[in-house]
N, CA, C and O of each residue as an XYZ file, in Angstrom:
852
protein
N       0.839     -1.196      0.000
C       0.000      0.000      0.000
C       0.874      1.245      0.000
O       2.071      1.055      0.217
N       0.539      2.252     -0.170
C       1.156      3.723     -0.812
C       1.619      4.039      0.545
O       1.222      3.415      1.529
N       2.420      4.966      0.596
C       3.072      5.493      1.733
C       2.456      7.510      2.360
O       2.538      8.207      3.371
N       1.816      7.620      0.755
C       1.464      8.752      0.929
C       0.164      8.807      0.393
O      -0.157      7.952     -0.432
N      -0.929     10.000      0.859
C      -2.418      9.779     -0.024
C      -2.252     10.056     -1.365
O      -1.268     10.754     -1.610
N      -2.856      9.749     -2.210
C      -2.873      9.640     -3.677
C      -3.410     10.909     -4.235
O      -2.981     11.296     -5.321
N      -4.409     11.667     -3.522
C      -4.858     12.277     -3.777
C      -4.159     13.696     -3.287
O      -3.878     14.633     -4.034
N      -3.941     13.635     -1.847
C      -3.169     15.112     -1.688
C      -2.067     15.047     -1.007
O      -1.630     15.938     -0.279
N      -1.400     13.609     -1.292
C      -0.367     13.386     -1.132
C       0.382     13.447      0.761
O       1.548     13.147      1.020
N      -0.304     13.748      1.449
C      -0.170     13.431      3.160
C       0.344     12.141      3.718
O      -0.492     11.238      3.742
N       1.469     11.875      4.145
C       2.020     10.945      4.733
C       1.309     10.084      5.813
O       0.534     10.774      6.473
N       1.341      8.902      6.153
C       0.832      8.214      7.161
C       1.450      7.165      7.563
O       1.949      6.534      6.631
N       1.627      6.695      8.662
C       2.639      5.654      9.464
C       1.765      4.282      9.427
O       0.893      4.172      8.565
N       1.985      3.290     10.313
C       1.945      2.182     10.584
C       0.604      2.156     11.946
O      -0.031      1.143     12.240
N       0.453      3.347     12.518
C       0.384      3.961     13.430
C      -1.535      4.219     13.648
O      -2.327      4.360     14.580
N      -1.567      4.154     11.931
C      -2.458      5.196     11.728
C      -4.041      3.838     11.444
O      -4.332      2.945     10.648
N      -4.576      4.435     12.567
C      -6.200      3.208     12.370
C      -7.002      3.075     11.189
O      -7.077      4.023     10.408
N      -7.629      1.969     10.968
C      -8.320      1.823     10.269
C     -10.345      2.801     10.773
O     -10.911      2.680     11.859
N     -10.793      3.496      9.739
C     -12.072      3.719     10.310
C     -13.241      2.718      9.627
O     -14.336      3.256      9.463
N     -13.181      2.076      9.438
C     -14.505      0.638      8.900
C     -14.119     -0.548      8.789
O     -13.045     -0.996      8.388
N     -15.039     -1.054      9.162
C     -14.960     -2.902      9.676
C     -13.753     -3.238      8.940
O     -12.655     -3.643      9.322
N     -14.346     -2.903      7.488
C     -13.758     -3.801      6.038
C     -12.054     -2.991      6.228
O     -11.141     -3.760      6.527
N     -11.874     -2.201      6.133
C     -10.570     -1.741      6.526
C      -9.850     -2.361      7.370
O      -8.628     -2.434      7.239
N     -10.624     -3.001      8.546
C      -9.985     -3.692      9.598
C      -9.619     -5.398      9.245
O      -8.586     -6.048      9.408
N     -10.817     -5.721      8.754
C     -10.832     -6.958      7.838
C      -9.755     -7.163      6.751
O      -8.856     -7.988      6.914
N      -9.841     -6.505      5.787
C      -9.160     -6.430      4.707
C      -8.062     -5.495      4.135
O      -7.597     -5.483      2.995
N      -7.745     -4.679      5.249
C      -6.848     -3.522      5.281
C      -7.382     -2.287      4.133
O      -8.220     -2.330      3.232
N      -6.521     -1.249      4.605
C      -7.215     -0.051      3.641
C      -6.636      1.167      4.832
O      -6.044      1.008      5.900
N      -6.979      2.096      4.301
C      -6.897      3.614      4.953
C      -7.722      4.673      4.669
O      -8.100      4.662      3.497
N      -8.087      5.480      5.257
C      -8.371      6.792      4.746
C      -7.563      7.617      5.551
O      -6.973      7.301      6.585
N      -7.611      9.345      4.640
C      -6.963     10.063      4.602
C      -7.239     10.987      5.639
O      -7.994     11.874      5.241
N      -6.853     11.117      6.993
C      -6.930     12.377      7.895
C      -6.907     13.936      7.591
O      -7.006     14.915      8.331
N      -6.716     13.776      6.053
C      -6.372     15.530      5.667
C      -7.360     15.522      4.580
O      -8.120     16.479      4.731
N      -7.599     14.948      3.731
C      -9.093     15.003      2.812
C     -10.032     14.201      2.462
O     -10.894     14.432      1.614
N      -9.799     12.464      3.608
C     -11.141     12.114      3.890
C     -11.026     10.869      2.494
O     -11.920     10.032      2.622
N     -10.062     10.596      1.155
C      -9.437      9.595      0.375
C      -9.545      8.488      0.779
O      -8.767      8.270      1.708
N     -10.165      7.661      0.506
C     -10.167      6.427      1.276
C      -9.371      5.354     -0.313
O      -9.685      5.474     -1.497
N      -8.520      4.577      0.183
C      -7.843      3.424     -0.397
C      -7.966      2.188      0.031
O      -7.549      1.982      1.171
N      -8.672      0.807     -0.880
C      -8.101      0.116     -0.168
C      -6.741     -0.613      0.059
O      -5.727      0.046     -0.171
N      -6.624     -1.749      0.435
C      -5.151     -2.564      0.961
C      -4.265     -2.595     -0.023
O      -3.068     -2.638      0.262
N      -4.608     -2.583     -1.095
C      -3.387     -2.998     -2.287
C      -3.231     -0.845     -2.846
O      -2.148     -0.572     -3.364
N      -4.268      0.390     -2.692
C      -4.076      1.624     -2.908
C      -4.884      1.173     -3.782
O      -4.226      0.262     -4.282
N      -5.838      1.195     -4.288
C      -7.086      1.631     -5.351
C      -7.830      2.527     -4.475
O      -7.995      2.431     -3.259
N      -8.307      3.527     -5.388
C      -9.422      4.457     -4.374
C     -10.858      3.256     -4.233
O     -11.138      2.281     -4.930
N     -11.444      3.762     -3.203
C     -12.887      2.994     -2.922
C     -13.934      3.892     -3.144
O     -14.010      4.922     -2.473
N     -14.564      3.680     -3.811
C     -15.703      4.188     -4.378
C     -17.117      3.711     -3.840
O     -17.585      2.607     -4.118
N     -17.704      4.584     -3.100
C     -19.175      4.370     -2.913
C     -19.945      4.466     -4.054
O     -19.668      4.996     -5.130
N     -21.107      3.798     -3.637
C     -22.472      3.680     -4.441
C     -22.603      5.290     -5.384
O     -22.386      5.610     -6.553
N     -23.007      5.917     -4.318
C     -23.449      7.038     -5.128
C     -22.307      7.957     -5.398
O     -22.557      9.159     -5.482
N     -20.952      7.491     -5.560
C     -19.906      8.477     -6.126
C     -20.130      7.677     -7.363
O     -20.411      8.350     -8.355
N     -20.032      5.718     -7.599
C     -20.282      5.886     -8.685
C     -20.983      6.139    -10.019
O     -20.681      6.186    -11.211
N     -22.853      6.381     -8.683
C     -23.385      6.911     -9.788
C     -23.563      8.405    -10.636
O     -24.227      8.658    -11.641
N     -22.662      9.299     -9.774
C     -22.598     10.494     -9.570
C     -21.394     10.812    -11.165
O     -21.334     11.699    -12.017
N     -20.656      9.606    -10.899
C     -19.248      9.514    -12.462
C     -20.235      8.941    -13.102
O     -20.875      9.847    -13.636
N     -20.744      7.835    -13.356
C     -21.666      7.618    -13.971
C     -22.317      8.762    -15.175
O     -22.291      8.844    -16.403
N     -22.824      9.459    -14.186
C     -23.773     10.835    -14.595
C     -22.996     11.772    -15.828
O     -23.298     12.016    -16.996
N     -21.697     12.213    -14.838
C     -20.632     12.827    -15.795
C     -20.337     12.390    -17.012
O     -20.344     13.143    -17.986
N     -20.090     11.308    -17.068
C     -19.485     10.493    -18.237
C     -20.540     10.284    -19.167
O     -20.223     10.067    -20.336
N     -21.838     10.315    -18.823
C     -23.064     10.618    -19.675
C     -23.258     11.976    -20.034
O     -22.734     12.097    -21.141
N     -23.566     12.670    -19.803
C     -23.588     13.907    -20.386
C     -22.809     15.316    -20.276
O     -23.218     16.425    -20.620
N     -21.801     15.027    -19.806
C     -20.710     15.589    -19.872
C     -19.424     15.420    -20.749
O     -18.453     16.174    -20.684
N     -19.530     14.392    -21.536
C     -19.034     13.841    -22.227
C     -18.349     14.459    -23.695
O     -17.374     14.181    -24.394
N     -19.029     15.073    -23.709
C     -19.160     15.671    -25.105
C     -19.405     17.477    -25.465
O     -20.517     17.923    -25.749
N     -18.178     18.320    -25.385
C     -18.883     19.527    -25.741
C     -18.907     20.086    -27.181
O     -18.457     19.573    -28.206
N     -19.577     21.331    -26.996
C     -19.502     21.755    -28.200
C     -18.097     22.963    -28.438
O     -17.976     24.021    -27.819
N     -17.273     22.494    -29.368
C     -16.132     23.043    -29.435
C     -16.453     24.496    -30.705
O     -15.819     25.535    -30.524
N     -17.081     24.440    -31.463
C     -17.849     26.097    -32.094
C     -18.852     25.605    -32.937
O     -18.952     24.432    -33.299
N     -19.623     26.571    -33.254
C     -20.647     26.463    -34.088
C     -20.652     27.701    -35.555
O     -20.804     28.918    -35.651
N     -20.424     26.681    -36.419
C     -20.045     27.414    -37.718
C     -20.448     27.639    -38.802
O     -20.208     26.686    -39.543
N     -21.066     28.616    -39.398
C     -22.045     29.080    -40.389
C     -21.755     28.928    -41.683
O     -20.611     29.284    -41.963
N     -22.461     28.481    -42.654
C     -21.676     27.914    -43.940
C     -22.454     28.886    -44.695
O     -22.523     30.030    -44.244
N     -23.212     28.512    -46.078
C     -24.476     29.153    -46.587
C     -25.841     29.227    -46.581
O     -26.538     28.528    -45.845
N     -26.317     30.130    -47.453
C     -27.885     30.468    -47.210
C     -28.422     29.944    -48.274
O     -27.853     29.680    -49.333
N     -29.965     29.730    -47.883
C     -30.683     28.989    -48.795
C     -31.995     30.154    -48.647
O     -32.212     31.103    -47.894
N     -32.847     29.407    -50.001
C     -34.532     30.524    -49.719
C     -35.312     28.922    -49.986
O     -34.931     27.902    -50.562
N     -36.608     29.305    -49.235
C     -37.852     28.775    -49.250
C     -38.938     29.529    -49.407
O     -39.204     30.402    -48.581
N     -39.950     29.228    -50.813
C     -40.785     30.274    -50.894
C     -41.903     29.293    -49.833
O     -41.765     28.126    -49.467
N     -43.019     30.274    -49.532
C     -43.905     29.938    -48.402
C     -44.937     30.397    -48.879
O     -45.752     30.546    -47.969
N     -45.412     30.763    -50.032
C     -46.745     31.437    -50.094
C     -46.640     32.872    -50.954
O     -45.790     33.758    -50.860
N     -47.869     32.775    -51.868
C     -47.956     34.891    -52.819
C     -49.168     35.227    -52.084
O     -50.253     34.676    -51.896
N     -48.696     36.160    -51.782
C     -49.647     37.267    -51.528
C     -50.219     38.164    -52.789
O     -49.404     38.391    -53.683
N     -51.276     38.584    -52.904
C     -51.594     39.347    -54.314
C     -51.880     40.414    -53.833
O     -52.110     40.436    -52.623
N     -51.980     41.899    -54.760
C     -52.557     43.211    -54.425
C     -52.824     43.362    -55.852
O     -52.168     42.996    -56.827
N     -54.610     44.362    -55.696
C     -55.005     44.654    -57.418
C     -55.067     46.281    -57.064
O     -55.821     46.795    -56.238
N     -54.155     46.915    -57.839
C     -54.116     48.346    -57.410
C     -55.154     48.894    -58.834
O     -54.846     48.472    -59.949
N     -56.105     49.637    -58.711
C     -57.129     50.142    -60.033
C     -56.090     51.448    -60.502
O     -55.184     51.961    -59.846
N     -56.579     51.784    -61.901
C     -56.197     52.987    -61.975
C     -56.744     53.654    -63.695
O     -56.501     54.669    -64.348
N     -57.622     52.350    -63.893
C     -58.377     52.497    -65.258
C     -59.089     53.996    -65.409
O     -59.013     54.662    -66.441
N     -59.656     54.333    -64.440
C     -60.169     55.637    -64.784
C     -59.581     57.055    -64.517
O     -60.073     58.157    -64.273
N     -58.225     56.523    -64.677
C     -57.621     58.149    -64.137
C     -56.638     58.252    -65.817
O     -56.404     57.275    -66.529
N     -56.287     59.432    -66.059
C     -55.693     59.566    -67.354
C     -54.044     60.016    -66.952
O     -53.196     60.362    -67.775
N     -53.856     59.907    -65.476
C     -52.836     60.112    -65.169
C     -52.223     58.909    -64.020
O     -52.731     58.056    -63.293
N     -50.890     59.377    -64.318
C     -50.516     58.207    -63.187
C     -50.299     58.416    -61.719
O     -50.342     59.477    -61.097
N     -50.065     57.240    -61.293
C     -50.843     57.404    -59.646
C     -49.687     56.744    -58.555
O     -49.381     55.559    -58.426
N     -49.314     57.585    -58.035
C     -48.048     56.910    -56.878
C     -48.800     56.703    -55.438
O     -49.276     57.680    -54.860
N     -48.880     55.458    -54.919
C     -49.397     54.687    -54.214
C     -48.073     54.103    -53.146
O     -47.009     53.643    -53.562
N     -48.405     54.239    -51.906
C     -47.545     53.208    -50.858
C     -48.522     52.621    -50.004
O     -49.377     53.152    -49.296
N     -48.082     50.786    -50.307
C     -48.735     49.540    -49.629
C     -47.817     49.709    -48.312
O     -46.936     50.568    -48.329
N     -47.977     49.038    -47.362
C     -47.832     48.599    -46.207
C     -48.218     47.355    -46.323
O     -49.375     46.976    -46.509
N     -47.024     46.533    -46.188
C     -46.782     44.870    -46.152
C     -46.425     44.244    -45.082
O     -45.320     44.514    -44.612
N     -47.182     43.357    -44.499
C     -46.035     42.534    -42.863
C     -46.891     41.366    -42.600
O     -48.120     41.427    -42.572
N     -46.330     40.505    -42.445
C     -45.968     39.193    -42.286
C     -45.227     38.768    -40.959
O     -44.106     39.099    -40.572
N     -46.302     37.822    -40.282
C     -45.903     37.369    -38.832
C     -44.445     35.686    -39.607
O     -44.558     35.170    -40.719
N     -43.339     35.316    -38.553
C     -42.684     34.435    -38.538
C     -42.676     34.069    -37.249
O     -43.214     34.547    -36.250
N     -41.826     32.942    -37.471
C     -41.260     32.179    -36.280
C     -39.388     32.195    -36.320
O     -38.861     31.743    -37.336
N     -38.926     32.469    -35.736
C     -37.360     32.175    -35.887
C     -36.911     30.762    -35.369
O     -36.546     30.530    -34.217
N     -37.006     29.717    -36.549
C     -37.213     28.116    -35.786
C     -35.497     27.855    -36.569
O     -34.762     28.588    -37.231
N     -35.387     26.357    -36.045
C     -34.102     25.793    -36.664
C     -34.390     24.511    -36.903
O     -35.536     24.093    -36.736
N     -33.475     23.790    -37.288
C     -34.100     22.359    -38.064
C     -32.438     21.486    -37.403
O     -31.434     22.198    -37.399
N     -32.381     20.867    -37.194
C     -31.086     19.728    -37.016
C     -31.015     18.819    -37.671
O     -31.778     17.855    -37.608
N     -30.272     18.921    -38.276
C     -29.613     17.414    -39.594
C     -29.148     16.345    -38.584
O     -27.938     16.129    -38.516
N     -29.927     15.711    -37.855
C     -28.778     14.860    -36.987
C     -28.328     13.640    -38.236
O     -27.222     13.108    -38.325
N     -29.726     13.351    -39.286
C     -29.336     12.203    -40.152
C     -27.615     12.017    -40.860
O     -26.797     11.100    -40.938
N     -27.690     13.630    -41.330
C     -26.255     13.911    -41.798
C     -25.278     14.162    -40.731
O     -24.780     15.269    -40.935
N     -24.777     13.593    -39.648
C     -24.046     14.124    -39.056
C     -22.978     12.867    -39.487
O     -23.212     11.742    -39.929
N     -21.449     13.699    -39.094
C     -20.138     12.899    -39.617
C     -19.303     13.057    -38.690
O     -19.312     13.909    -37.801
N     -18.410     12.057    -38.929
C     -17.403     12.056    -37.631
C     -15.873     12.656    -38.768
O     -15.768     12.182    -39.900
N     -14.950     13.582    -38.297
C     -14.223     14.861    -38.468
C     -13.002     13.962    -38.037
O     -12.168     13.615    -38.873
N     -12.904     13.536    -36.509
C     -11.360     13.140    -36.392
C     -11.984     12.013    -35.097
O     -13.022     12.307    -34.504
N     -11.001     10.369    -34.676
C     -11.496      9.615    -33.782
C     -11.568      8.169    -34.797
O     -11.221      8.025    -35.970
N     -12.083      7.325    -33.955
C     -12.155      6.034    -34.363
C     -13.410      5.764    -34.108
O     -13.857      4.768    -34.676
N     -14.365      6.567    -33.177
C     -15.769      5.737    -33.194
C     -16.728      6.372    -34.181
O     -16.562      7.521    -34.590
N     -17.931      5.444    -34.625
C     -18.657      5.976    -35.250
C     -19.726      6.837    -34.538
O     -19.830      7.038    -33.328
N     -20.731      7.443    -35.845
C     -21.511      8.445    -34.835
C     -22.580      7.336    -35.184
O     -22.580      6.803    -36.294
N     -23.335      7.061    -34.369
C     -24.174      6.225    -33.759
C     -25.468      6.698    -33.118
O     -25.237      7.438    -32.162
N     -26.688      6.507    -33.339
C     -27.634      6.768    -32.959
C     -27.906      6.966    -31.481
O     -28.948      7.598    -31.312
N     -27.244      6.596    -30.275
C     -26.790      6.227    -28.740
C     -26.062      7.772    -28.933
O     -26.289      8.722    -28.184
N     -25.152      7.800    -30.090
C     -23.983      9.111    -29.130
C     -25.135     10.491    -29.819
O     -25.009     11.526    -29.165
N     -26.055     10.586    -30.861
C     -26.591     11.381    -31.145
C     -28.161     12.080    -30.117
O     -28.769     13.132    -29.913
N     -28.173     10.581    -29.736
C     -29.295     10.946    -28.596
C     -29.003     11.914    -27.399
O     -29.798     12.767    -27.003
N     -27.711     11.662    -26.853
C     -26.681     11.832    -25.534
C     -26.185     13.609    -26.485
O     -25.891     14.532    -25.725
N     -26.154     13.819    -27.608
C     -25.724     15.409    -27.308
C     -26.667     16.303    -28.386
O     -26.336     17.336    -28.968
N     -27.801     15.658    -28.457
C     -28.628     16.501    -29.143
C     -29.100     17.988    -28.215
O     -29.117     19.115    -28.710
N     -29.503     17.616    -26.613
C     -29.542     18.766    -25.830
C     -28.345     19.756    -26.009
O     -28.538     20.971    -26.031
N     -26.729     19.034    -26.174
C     -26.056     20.353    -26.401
C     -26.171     20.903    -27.615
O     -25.958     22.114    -27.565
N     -26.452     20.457    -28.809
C     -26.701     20.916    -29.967
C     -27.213     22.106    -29.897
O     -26.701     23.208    -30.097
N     -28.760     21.654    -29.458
C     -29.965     22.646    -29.167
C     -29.515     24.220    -28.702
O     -29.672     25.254    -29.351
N     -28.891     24.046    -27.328
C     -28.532     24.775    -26.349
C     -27.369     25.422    -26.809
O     -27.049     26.371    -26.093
N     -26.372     25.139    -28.117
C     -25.429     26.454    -28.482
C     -26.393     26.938    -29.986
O     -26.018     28.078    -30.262
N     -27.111     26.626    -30.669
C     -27.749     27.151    -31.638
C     -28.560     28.147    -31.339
O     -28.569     29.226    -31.932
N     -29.329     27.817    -30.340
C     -30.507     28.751    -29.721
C     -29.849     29.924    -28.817
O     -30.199     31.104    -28.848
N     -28.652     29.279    -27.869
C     -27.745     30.879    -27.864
C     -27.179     31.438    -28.662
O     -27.082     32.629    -28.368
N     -26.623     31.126    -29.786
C     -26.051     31.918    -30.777
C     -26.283     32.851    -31.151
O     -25.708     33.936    -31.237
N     -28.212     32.023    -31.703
C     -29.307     32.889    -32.440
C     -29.873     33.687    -31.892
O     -30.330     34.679    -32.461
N     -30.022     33.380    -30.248
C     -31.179     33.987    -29.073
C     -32.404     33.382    -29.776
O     -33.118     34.227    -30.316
N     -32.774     32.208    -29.879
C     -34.165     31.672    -30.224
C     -34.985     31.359    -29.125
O     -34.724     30.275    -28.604
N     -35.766     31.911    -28.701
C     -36.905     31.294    -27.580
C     -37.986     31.015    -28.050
O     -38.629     31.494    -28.985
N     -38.242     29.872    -27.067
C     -39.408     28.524    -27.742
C     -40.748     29.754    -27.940
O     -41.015     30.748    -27.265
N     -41.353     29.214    -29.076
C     -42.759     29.523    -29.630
C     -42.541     31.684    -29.643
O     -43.207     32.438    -28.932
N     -41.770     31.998    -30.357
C     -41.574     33.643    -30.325
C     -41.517     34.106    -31.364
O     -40.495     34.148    -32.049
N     -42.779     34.607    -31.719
C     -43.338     35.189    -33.385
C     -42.478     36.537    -33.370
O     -42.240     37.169    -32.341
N     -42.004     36.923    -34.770
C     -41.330     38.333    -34.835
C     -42.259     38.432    -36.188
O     -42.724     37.514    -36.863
N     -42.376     39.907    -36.363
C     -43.318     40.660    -37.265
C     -42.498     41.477    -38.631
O     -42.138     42.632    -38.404
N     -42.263     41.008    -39.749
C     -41.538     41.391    -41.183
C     -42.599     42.566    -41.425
O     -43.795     42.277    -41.465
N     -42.242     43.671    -41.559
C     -43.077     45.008    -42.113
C     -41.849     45.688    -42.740
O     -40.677     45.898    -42.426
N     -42.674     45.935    -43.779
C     -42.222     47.251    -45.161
C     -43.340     48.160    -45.686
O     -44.564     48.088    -45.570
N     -42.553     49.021    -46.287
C     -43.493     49.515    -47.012
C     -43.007     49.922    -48.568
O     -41.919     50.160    -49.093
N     -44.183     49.879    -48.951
C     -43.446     49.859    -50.883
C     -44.478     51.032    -51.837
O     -45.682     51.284    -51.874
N     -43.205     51.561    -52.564
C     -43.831     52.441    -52.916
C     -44.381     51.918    -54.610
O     -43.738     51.068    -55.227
N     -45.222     52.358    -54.999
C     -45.816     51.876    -56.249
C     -46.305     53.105    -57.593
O     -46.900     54.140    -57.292
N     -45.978     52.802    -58.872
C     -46.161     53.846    -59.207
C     -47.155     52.626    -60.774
O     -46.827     51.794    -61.621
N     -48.464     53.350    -60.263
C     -49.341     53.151    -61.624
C     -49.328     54.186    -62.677
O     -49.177     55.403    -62.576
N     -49.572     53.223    -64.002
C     -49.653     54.228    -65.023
C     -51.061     54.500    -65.018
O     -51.844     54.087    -64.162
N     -51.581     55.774    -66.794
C     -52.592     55.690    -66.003
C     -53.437     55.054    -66.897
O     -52.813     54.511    -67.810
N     -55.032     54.892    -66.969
C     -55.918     53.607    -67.881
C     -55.297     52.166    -67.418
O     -55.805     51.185    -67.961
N     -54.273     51.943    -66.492
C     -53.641     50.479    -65.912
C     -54.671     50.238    -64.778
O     -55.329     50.982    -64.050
N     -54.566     49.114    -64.899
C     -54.854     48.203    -63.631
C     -53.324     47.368    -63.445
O     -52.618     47.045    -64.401
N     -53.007     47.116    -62.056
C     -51.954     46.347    -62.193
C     -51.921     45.139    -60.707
O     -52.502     45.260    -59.629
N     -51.191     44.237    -61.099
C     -51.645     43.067    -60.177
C     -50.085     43.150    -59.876
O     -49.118     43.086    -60.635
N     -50.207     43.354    -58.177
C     -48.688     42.860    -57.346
C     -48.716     41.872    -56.554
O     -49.351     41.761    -55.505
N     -47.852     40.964    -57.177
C     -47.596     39.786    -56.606
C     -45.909     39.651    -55.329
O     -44.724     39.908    -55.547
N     -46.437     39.280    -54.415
C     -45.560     39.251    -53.382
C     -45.459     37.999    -52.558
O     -46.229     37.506    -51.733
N     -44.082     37.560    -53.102
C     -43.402     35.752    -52.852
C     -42.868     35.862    -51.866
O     -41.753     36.375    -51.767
N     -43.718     35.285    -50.646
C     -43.240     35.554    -49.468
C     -41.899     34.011    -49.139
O     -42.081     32.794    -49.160
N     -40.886     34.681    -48.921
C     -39.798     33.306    -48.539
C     -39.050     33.721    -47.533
O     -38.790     34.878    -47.201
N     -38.504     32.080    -46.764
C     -37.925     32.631    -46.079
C     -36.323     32.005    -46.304
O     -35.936     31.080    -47.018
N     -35.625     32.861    -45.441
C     -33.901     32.712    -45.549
C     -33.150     32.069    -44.604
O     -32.774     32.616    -43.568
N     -32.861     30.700    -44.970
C     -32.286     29.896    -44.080
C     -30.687     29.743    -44.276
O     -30.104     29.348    -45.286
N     -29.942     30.302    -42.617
C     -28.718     30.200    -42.893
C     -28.482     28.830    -42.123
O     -28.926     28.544    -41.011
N     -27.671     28.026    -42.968
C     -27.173     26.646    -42.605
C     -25.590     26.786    -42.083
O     -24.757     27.598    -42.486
N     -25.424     25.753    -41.069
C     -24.044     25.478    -40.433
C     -24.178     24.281    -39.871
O     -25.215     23.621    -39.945
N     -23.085     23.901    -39.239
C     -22.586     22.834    -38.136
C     -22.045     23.167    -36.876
O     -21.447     24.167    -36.478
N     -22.504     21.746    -36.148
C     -22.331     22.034    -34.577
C     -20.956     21.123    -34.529
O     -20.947     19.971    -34.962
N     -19.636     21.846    -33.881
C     -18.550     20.315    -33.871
C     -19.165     20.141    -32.892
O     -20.249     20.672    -32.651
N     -18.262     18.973    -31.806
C     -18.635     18.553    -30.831
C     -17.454     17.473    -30.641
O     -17.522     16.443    -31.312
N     -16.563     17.629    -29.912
C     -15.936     16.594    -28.837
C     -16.038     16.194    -27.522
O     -16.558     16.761    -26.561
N     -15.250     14.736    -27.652
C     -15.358     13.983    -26.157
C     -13.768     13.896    -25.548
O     -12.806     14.559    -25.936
N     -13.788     13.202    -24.819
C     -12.725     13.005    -23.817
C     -11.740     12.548    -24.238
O     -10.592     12.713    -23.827
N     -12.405     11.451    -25.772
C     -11.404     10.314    -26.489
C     -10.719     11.318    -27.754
O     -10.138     10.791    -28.703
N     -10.846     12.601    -27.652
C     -10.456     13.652    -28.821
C     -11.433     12.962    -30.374
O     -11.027     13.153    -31.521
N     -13.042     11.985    -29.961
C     -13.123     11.964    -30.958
C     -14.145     13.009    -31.618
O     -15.058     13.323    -30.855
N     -14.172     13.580    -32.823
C     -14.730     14.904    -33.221
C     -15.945     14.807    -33.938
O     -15.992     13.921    -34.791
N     -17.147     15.680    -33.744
C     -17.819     15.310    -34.783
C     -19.014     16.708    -35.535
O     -19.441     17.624    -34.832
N     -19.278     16.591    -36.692
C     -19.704     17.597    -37.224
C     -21.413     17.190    -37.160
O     -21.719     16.031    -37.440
N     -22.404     18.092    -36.817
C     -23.864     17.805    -36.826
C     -24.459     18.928    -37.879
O     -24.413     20.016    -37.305
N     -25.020     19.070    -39.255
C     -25.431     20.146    -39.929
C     -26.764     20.916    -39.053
O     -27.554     20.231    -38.404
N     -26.865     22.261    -39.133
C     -28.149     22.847    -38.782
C     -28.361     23.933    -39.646
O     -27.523     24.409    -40.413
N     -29.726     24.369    -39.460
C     -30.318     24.983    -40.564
C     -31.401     26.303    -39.362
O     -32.060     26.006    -38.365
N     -31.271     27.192    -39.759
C     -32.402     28.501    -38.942
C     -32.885     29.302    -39.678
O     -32.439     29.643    -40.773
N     -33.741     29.639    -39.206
C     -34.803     30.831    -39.967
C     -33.810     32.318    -39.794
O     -33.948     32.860    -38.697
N     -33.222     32.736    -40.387
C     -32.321     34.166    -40.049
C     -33.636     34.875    -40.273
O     -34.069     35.409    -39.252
N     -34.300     34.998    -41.239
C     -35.016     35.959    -41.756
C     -36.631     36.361    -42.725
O     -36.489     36.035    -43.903
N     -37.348     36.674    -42.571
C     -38.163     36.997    -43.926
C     -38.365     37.917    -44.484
O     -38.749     39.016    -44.083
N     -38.019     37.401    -45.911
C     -38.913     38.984    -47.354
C     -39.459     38.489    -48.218
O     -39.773     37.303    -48.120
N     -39.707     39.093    -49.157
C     -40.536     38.525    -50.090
C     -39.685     38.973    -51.574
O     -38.783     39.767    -51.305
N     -39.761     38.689    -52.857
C     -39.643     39.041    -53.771
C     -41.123     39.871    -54.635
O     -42.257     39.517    -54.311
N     -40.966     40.681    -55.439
C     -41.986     41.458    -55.770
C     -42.472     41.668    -57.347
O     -41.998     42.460    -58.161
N     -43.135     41.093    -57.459
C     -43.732     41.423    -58.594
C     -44.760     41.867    -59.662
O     -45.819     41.273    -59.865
N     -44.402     42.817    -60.231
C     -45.498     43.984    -60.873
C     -46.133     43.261    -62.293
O     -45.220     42.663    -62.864
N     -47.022     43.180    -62.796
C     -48.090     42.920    -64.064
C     -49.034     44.123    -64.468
O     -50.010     44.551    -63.853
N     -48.641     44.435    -65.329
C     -49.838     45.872    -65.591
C     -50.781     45.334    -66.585
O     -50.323     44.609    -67.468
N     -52.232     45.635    -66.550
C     -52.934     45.110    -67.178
C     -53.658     46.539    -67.572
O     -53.733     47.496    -66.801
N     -54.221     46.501    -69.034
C     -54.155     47.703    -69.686
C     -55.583     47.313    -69.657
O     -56.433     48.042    -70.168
């Protein structure tokens, strides 16, 4: 057995009692200066709930997120809006401003399907994707500042200029702008891994005029 504690290194003699049965039984020590308990041959002794306490760690602690990194943008159209501005009976032309707005959501999407392993020997596995999808979540949504179920409101205003005897039809392609990236993420074993994600940055629309004579 060790001559000194393992842990904070404090000397102890021949001298020095055992405090539990099994210590007395089977030899062992603990530590008078931080409480280290070893047994007879110097392995630390581990209670029940220290080891379910490592246990715990080694589950979800396991794995952080080392940055989160923005690649490119994509569009999704979502819907036209129409406007019929008249102007058949005027012989002149007519400057008009709409007021446009459109409620969103600022949501994100997780590729866990596509996720890849970067550097390591293990694979990414449905078990290790379950175990760090919460950290995923939790650096995307700080990045972005996303809070659950929080509508933000797209308003413009556009100015329009009819000719005149026109009627004209404005069409407005409401889409939205998704910037895509990846989450890395390492463990203890330095093995690395990339998860794709996708967020709502934004909405506008594209605009389009038809004059009908």
């Amino acid at each position: 057995m060790a001559n000194t504690c393992p842990k904070c290194a404090t000397s102890f003699n021949s001298r020095t009692l055992p405090k539990t049965i099994k210590q007395r039984l089977l030899g062992g020590w603990t530590c008078q200066n931080c409480g280290y308990e070893i047994d007879w041959v110097g392995r630390e002794v581990i209670r029940p709930t220290q080891q379910q306490k490592q246990r715990s760690i080694t589950i979800h602690g396991e794995w952080i997120v080392v940055n989160v990194t923005e690649t490119n943008r994509s569009e999704e159209y979502i819907g036209v809006e129409q406007r019929v501005i008249d102007n058949t009976r005027s012989g002149s032309p007519s400057n008009r401003k709409l007021f446009v707005s459109k409620e969103w959501t600022k949501s994100y999407v997780v590729e866990q399907e596509n996720a890849r392993k970067i550097e390591g020997k293990a694979e990414v596995s449905v078990k290790i994707l379950a175990n760090i999808s919460a950290s995923i979540e939790n650096a995307i949504t700080a990045k972005y500042s996303i809070a659950s179920q929080t509508r933000q409101l797209h308003s413009e205003e556009i100015d329009i200029t009819i000719p005149s005897k026109t009627r004209i039809r404005l069409y407005l392609q409401w889409k939205r702008i998704w910037q895509h990236g990846f989450v890395r993420l390492r463990n203890r074993r330095h093995v690395e891994i990339e998860v794709p994600f996708k967020v709502v940055s934004e909405l506008t629309f594209d605009q389009v005029q038809v004059d009908e004579i």
